[in-house]
N, C-alpha and C positions, 0 to 999 in steps of 0.2 A: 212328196219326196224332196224339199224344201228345197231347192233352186234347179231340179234336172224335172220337172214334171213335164218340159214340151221336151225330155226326151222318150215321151211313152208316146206320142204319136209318129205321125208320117214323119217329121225332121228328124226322127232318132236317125236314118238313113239318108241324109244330107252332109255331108265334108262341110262344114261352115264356122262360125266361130259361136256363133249362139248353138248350136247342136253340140258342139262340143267344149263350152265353160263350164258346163257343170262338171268335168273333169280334168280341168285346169284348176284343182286345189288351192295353188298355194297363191295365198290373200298379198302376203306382206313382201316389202323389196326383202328383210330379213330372213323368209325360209325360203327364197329363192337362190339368195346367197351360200346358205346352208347348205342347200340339193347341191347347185353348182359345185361348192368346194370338195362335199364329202363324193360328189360323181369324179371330180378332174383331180382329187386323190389317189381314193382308191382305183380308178379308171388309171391313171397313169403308172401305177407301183404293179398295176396286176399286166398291163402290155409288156411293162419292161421285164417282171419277172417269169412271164412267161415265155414272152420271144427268150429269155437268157436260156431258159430251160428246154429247149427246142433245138436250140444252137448246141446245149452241151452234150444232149441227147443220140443228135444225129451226127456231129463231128465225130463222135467216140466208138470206132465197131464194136467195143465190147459191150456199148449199153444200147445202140440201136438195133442189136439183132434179139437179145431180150424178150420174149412176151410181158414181163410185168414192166419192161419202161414203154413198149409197143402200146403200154393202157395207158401210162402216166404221160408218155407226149400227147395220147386220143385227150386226155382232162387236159393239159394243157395248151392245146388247140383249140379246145370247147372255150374252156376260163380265158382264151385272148378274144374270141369271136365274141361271146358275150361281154367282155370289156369293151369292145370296138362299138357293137349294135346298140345294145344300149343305152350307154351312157351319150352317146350323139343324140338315138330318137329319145331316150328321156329328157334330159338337158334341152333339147330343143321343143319338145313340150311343154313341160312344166315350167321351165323359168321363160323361155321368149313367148310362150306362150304361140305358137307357128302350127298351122294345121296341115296336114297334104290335101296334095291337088283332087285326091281321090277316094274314095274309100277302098280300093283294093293297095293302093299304094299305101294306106297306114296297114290294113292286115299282111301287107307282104314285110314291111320291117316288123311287126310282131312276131311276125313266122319266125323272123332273123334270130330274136331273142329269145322265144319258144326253145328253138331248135337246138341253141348256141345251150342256155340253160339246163337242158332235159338231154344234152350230149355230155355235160360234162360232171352230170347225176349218177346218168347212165358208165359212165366212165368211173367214174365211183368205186359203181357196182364191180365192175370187172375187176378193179383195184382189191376189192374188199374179196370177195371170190376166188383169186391168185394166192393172196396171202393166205385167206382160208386156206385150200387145195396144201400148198407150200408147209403150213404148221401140222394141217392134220393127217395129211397121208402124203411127208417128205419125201419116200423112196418111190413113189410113183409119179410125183409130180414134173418130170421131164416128159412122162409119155403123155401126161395128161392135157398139157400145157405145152403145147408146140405152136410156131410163128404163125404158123397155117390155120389152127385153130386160132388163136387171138386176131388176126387179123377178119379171119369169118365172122367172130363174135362181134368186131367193133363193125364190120359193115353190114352187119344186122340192125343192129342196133341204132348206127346212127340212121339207116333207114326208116327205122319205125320214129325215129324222135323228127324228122324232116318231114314225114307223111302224117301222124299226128300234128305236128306244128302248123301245115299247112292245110288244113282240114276247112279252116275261115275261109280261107279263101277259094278255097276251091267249091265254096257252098254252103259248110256248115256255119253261118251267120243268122244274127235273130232279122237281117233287112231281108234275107232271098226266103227264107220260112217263114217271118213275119211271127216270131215268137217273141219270149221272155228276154232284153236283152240284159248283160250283166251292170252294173253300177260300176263297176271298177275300171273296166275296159269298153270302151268304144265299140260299137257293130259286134261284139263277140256273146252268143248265145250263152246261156243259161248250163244249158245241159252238155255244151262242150267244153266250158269250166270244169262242170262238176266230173267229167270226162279228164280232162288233165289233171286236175287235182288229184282223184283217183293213182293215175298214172304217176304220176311224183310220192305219193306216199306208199306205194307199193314199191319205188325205188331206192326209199328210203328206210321203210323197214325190211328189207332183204339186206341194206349196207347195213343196218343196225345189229340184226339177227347175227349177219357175219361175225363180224365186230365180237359180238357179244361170245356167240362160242366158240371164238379164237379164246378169250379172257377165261372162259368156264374151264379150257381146257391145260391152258399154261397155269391155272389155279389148282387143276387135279393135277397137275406132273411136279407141282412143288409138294403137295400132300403125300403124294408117292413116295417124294425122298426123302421126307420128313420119316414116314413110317416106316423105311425100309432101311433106314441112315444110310445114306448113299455115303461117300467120302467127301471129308468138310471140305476140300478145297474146292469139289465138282458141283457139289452141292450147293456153295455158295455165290460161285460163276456164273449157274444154270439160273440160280433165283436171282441175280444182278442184271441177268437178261430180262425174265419172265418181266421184273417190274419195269425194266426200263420200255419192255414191250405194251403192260399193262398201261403205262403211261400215255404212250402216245397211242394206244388205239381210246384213250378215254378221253385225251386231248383232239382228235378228229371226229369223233361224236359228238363232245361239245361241242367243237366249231360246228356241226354240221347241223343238229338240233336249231341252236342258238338262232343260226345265220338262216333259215328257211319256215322254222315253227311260227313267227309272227304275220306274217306276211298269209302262210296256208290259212293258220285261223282267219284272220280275217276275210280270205278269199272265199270259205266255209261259210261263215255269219253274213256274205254279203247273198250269198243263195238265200239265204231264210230268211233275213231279215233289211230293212229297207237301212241306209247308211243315213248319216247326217255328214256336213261337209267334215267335223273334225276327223271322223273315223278315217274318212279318204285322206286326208293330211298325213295321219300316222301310218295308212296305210304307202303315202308314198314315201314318206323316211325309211317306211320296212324294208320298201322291197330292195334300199341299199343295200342292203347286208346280202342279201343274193351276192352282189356284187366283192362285198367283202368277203364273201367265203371264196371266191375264184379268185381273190388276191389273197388268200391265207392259204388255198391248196399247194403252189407250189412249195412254199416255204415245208410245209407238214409232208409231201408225198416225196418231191426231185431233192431240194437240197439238204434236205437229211440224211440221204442217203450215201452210204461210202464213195459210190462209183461217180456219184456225180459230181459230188461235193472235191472227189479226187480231181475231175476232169478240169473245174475250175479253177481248183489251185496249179492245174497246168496252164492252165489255160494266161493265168495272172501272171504265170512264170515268164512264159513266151513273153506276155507284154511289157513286163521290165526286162527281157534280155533287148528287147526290141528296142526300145526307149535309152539302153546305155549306148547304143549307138549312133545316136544323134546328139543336138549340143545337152552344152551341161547343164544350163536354168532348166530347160525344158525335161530333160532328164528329171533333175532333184523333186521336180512337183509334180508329175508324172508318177514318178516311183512312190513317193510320200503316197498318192492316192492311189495305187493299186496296196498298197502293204496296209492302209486302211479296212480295203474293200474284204481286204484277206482277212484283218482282224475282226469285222464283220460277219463274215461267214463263218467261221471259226467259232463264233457266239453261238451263231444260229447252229452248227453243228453238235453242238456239246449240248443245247437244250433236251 
């Protein structure tokens, strides 16, 4: 297994730097610099954009009492915790190359990013589910979907992503079974991969399914009025919706495929088959894009959205009224850069 073969003995279960180089990948000062920038990127676009979404979320009564933004602050608490967890214990592995004191002190920030990831999946789901409920049976969906139920769902669920997460450590490890350990991660069994893994694609085609016969169905209601000739002006309003809705539920499948299918596969091929170091390289560029889909959610779920997107340009309002009453330099470049930020967003909403 060309440079991890003394990790099939007794050292595979030592904290050490020779137990653990052979998943210290990256060779050259070059893709160390690469992880580093594309972590301290997207790591920093998704904290800001998420604490923003958090802040607009909960300031606003009309959007925090909500069940469908009650899911999208749950994804955007998930998408900053995994920007936090990560990108620290990856960045500090792979480019400083720095190992913990412990082996339960590496599976406990695992757990971090486990958890942080498969919450804000799971969040997803709930996202994708609302909207379902909401297109396919709109006159029921107040009784359906109340704060009491959403709030039930999301501490289910982030339950089960926390108790799965920490399963390593709590035991399930190839050092305390003295099984098959995985090639990709450190101390983490075989069959509790292929356990998660399971778990994340069942997350993911339940969001997909969603998705999908939300799009089956906004495709039968435009056929509908097609064959019944509804009236052109209703008819044309109804299908200027359908595709702008078509749009973006094919624009968040993409991001969502995109950003998770390279990284699963490979996690899949490394159960079957033994890695060479390349594979582990590209496997650890992949698992950026985890990272990049939780700096793409906000933009796709919060600030596309009327009520938030409203809340911000209150929110920008307040700061230039704020700002004209203090001096005038400070004022003019102040203002310059909120009426920016507005033109910004404004992009981002019209997409």
């Amino acid at each position: 297994m060309d440079n991890c073969e003394m990790y099939e003995n007794a050292s595979k279960c030592i904290v050490s730097s020779k137990s653990m180089k052979c998943f210290m990948v990256l060779s050259t000062q070059a893709q160390k610099i690469s992880i580093a920038t594309l972590c301290g990127l997207f790591g920093t676009l998704c904290i800001f954009e998420n604490c923003l979404v958090l802040y607009l979320i909960f300031s606003s009564p009309g959007t925090r009492r909500k069940p469908s933004y009650i899911f999208i602050s749950s994804l955007a608490l998930a998408d900053l915790l995994a920007s936090i967890i990560f990108v620290g214990s990856f960045v500090n592995f792979h480019v400083f190359n720095e190992t913990d004191s412990s082996k339960e002190l590496f599976l406990l920030k695992l757990g971090g990013v486990n958890t942080s990831f498969t919450a804000s999946l799971s969040s997803l789901l709930l996202t994708a589910l609302d909207r379902y409920i909401s297109i396919i049976r709109p006159s029921k969906y107040k009784l359906l979907v109340t704060r009491k139920r959403a709030w039930t769902a999301l501490g289910v669920l982030w339950l089960i992503c926390v108790a799965n997460a920490f399963l390593p450590l709590m035991g399930w490890n190839c050092c305390t079974l003295n099984s098959a350990c995985s090639e990709l991660f450190p101390f983490v069994d075989n069959n509790y991969l292929s356990t998660w893994i399971c778990l994340v694609m069942i997350l993911l085609g339940c969001i997909v399914c969603a998705y999908t016969h939300v799009l089956w169905r906004a495709h039968q209601h435009v056929t509908y009025m097609e064959k019944h000739q509804v009236h052109v002006g209703k008819q044309s309003a109804r299908m200027r919706m359908d595709i702008m809705l078509a749009k973006t539920f094919i624009m968040v499948l993409t991001v969502l495929v995109l950003c998770w299918l390279p990284a699963l596969i490979l996690m899949i091929y490394s159960i079957f088959v033994s890695l060479n170091n390349h594979l582990r390289k590209v496997f650890a560029f992949c698992s950026t894009l985890c990272l990049l889909n939780s700096m793409v959610n906000p933009i796709i779920y919060a600030l596309r959205s009327k009520e938030v997107y409203s809340s911000l340009r209150m929110y920008l309002s307040r700061c230039r009224k704020q700002l004209r009453t203090s001096s005038d330099s400070p004022e003019a470049e102040c203002a310059h850069r909120s009426s920016m930020i507005e033109t910004v967003c404004e992009d981002i909403h019209v997409m």
